[in-house]
C-alpha positions as CSV (number, residue, x, y, z in Angstrom):
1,X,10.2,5.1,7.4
2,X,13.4,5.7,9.5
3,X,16.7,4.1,7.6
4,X,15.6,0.7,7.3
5,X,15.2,-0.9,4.0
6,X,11.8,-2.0,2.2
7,X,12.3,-6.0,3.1
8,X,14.0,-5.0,6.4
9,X,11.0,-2.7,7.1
10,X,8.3,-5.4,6.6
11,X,10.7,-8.2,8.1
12,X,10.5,-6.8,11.5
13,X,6.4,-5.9,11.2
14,X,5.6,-9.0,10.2
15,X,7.5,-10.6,13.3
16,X,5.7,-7.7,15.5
17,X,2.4,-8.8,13.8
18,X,2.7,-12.6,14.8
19,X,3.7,-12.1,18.3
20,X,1.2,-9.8,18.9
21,X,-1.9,-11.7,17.9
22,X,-5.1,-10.4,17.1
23,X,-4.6,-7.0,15.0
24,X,-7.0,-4.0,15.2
25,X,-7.5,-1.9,11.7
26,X,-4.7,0.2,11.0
27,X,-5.6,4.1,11.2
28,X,-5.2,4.0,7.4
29,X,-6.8,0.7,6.5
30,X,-9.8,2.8,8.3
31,X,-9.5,6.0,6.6
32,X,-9.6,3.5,3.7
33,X,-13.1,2.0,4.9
34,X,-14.0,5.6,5.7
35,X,-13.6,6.8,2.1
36,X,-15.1,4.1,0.5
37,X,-11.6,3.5,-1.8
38,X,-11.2,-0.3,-3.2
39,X,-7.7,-1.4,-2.1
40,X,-5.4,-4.6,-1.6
41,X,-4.1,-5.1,1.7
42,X,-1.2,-7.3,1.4
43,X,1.7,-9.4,3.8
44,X,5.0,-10.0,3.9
45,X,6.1,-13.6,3.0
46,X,9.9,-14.0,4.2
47,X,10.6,-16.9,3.1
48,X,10.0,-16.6,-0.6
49,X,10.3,-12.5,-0.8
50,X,7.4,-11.8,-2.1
51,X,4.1,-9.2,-1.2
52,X,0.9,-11.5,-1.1
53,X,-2.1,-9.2,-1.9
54,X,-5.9,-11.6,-1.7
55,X,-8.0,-10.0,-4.6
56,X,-11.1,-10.9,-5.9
57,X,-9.5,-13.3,-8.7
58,X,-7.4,-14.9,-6.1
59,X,-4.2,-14.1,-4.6
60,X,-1.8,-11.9,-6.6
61,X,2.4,-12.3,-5.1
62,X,4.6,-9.6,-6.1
63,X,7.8,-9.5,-6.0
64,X,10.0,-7.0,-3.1
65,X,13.1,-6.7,-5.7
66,X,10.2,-4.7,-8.3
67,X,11.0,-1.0,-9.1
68,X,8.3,0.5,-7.2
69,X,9.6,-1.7,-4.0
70,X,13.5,-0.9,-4.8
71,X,15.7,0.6,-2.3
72,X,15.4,4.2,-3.6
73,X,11.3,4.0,-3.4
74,X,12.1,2.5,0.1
75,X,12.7,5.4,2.5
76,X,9.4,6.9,0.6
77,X,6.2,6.5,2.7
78,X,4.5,6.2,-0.6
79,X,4.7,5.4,-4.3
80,X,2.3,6.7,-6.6
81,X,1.8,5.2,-10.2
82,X,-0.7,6.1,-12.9
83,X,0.0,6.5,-16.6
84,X,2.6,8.2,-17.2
85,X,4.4,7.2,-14.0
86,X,4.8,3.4,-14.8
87,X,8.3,1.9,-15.1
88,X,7.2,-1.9,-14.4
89,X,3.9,-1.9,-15.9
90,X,2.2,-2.2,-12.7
91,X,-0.1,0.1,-12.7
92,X,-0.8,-1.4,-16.7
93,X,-1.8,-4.7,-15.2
94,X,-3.5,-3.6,-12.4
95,X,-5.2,-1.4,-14.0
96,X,-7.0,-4.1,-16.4
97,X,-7.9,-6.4,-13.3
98,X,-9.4,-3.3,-11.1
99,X,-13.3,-3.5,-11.5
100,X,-13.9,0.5,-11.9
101,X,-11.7,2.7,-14.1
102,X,-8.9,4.2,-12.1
103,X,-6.6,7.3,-12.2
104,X,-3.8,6.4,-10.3
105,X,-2.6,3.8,-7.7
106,X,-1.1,4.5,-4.3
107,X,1.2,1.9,-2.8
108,X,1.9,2.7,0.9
109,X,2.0,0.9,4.3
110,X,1.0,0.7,7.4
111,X,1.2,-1.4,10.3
112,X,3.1,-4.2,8.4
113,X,0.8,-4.8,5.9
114,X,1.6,-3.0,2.6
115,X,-1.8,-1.3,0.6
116,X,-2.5,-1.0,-3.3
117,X,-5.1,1.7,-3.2
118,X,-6.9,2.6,-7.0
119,X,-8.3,5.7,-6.8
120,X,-10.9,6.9,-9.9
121,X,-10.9,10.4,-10.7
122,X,-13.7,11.3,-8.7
123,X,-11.4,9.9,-5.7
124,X,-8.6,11.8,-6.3
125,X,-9.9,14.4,-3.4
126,X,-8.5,12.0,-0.9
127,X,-5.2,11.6,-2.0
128,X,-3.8,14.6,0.4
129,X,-5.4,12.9,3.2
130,X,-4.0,9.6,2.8
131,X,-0.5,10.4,2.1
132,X,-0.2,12.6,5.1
133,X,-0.8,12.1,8.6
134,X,-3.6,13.2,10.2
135,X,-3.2,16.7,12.0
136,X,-5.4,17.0,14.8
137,X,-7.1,20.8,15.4
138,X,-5.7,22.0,18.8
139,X,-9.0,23.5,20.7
140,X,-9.0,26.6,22.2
Protein backbone atom coordinates (compact mmCIF):
# COMPACT_ATOMS: atom_id res chain seq x y z
CA UNK A 1 0.00 0.00 0.00
CA UNK A 2 2.59 2.64 -1.08
CA UNK A 3 3.51 5.21 1.94
CA UNK A 4 0.25 6.43 2.75
CA UNK A 5 -1.26 5.85 6.07
CA UNK A 6 -4.43 3.55 6.98
CA UNK A 7 -7.04 6.67 7.15
CA UNK A 8 -5.17 8.45 4.37
CA UNK A 9 -5.36 5.25 2.28
CA UNK A 10 -9.17 4.78 2.63
CA UNK A 11 -9.67 8.78 2.57
CA UNK A 12 -8.65 9.03 -1.01
CA UNK A 13 -10.65 5.47 -2.10
CA UNK A 14 -13.59 6.54 -0.73
CA UNK A 15 -13.45 9.93 -2.65
CA UNK A 16 -12.36 7.74 -5.91
CA UNK A 17 -15.42 5.45 -5.06
CA UNK A 18 -18.07 8.39 -4.97
CA UNK A 19 -16.95 10.09 -8.07
CA UNK A 20 -16.87 7.16 -9.86
CA UNK A 21 -20.33 5.82 -9.49
CA UNK A 22 -21.44 2.45 -9.90
CA UNK A 23 -18.63 -0.09 -8.65
CA UNK A 24 -17.90 -3.50 -10.18
CA UNK A 25 -16.75 -6.41 -7.56
CA UNK A 26 -13.34 -6.09 -6.58
CA UNK A 27 -10.99 -8.98 -7.88
CA UNK A 28 -10.87 -10.07 -4.28
CA UNK A 29 -14.53 -9.49 -3.14
CA UNK A 30 -14.85 -12.16 -6.20
CA UNK A 31 -12.24 -14.56 -5.22
CA UNK A 32 -14.20 -14.20 -2.03
CA UNK A 33 -17.59 -15.24 -3.83
CA UNK A 34 -15.53 -17.82 -5.62
CA UNK A 35 -14.43 -19.59 -2.47
CA UNK A 36 -17.53 -19.57 -0.79
CA UNK A 37 -15.69 -17.70 2.54
CA UNK A 38 -18.34 -15.51 4.76
CA UNK A 39 -16.85 -12.01 5.08
CA UNK A 40 -17.71 -8.32 6.02
CA UNK A 41 -17.24 -5.84 3.47
CA UNK A 42 -16.94 -2.57 5.11
CA UNK A 43 -16.54 1.64 4.14
CA UNK A 44 -14.90 4.34 5.19
CA UNK A 45 -16.89 6.92 7.18
CA UNK A 46 -14.68 10.34 7.28
CA UNK A 47 -16.47 12.17 9.19
CA UNK A 48 -16.67 10.22 12.36
CA UNK A 49 -13.36 7.77 11.71
CA UNK A 50 -14.80 4.88 11.84
CA UNK A 51 -14.94 1.33 9.46
CA UNK A 52 -18.84 0.53 8.99
CA UNK A 53 -19.04 -3.29 8.27
CA UNK A 54 -23.37 -4.37 7.54
CA UNK A 55 -23.60 -7.82 9.26
CA UNK A 56 -26.38 -9.96 9.75
CA UNK A 57 -27.13 -8.47 13.40
CA UNK A 58 -26.96 -5.00 11.96
CA UNK A 59 -24.16 -2.66 11.31
CA UNK A 60 -20.99 -3.16 13.39
CA UNK A 61 -18.47 0.59 13.32
CA UNK A 62 -15.04 0.13 14.24
CA UNK A 63 -12.87 2.25 15.06
CA UNK A 64 -9.53 3.38 12.48
CA UNK A 65 -7.34 4.35 15.76
CA UNK A 66 -7.75 0.20 16.87
CA UNK A 67 -4.45 -1.80 16.98
CA UNK A 68 -5.06 -3.97 14.07
CA UNK A 69 -5.79 -0.47 11.99
CA UNK A 70 -2.66 1.44 13.70
CA UNK A 71 -0.01 2.94 11.67
CA UNK A 72 2.53 0.03 11.93
CA UNK A 73 -0.32 -2.59 10.68
CA UNK A 74 -0.88 0.18 7.99
CA UNK A 75 1.76 -0.32 5.28
CA UNK A 76 0.68 -4.27 5.68
CA UNK A 77 -1.72 -5.43 2.87
CA UNK A 78 -3.12 -7.63 5.48
CA UNK A 79 -3.67 -8.40 9.17
CA UNK A 80 -4.27 -11.73 10.33
CA UNK A 81 -5.76 -12.48 13.83
CA UNK A 82 -6.80 -15.78 15.42
CA UNK A 83 -6.17 -16.94 19.01
CA UNK A 84 -3.15 -16.31 19.88
CA UNK A 85 -2.66 -13.33 17.74
CA UNK A 86 -5.31 -10.94 19.41
CA UNK A 87 -4.16 -7.77 21.06
CA UNK A 88 -7.76 -5.87 20.94
CA UNK A 89 -9.89 -8.73 21.37
CA UNK A 90 -11.21 -8.55 18.05
CA UNK A 91 -10.94 -11.63 16.80
CA UNK A 92 -12.60 -12.65 20.60
CA UNK A 93 -15.80 -10.75 19.71
CA UNK A 94 -15.95 -11.60 16.38
CA UNK A 95 -15.48 -14.67 16.80
CA UNK A 96 -18.72 -15.17 19.12
CA UNK A 97 -21.01 -13.28 16.54
CA UNK A 98 -19.55 -15.35 13.33
CA UNK A 99 -22.30 -18.04 12.60
CA UNK A 100 -19.71 -21.18 11.92
CA UNK A 101 -16.63 -21.84 14.07
CA UNK A 102 -13.57 -20.00 12.72
CA UNK A 103 -9.77 -20.35 12.79
CA UNK A 104 -8.55 -17.15 12.02
CA UNK A 105 -9.76 -13.74 10.52
CA UNK A 106 -8.15 -11.87 7.73
CA UNK A 107 -8.52 -8.04 7.56
CA UNK A 108 -7.36 -6.74 4.14
CA UNK A 109 -8.60 -4.24 1.44
CA UNK A 110 -9.30 -3.74 -1.66
CA UNK A 111 -10.69 -1.22 -3.82
CA UNK A 112 -11.61 1.08 -0.92
CA UNK A 113 -13.65 -1.01 0.87
CA UNK A 114 -11.80 -2.84 3.83
CA UNK A 115 -12.85 -7.00 4.22
CA UNK A 116 -13.19 -9.09 7.57
CA UNK A 117 -12.83 -12.52 6.17
CA UNK A 118 -13.46 -15.72 8.88
CA UNK A 119 -11.95 -18.52 7.59
CA UNK A 120 -12.88 -22.29 9.48
CA UNK A 121 -10.24 -24.71 9.45
CA UNK A 122 -11.27 -26.46 6.54
CA UNK A 123 -10.77 -22.87 4.70
CA UNK A 124 -7.53 -22.32 5.69
CA UNK A 125 -6.39 -23.76 2.05
CA UNK A 126 -7.21 -20.36 0.70
CA UNK A 127 -5.34 -18.25 2.73
CA UNK A 128 -2.14 -18.22 0.19
CA UNK A 129 -4.40 -17.20 -2.48
CA UNK A 130 -6.00 -14.46 -0.90
CA UNK A 131 -3.16 -12.71 0.57
CA UNK A 132 -1.22 -12.79 -2.58
CA UNK A 133 -1.93 -11.57 -5.90
CA UNK A 134 -2.87 -13.60 -8.49
CA UNK A 135 0.05 -14.79 -10.87
CA UNK A 136 -1.12 -15.43 -14.18
CA UNK A 137 0.68 -18.71 -16.08
CA UNK A 138 2.63 -17.27 -19.05
CA UNK A 139 1.57 -19.80 -22.14
CA UNK A 140 4.04 -21.09 -24.28
Amino acid sequence: MSSKDFVTFLVDETFKLQKGGEVELSRLELKLKDYDLSFLKGEFIPQTQILRFKTPFGPLDVPVNWSIFSIENSMAQYTLLDEKNDVDSFFQILKMAWKQPIEKLLITHDDGFCYIVGLKKSELTHLHDLVNPQEWLKVA
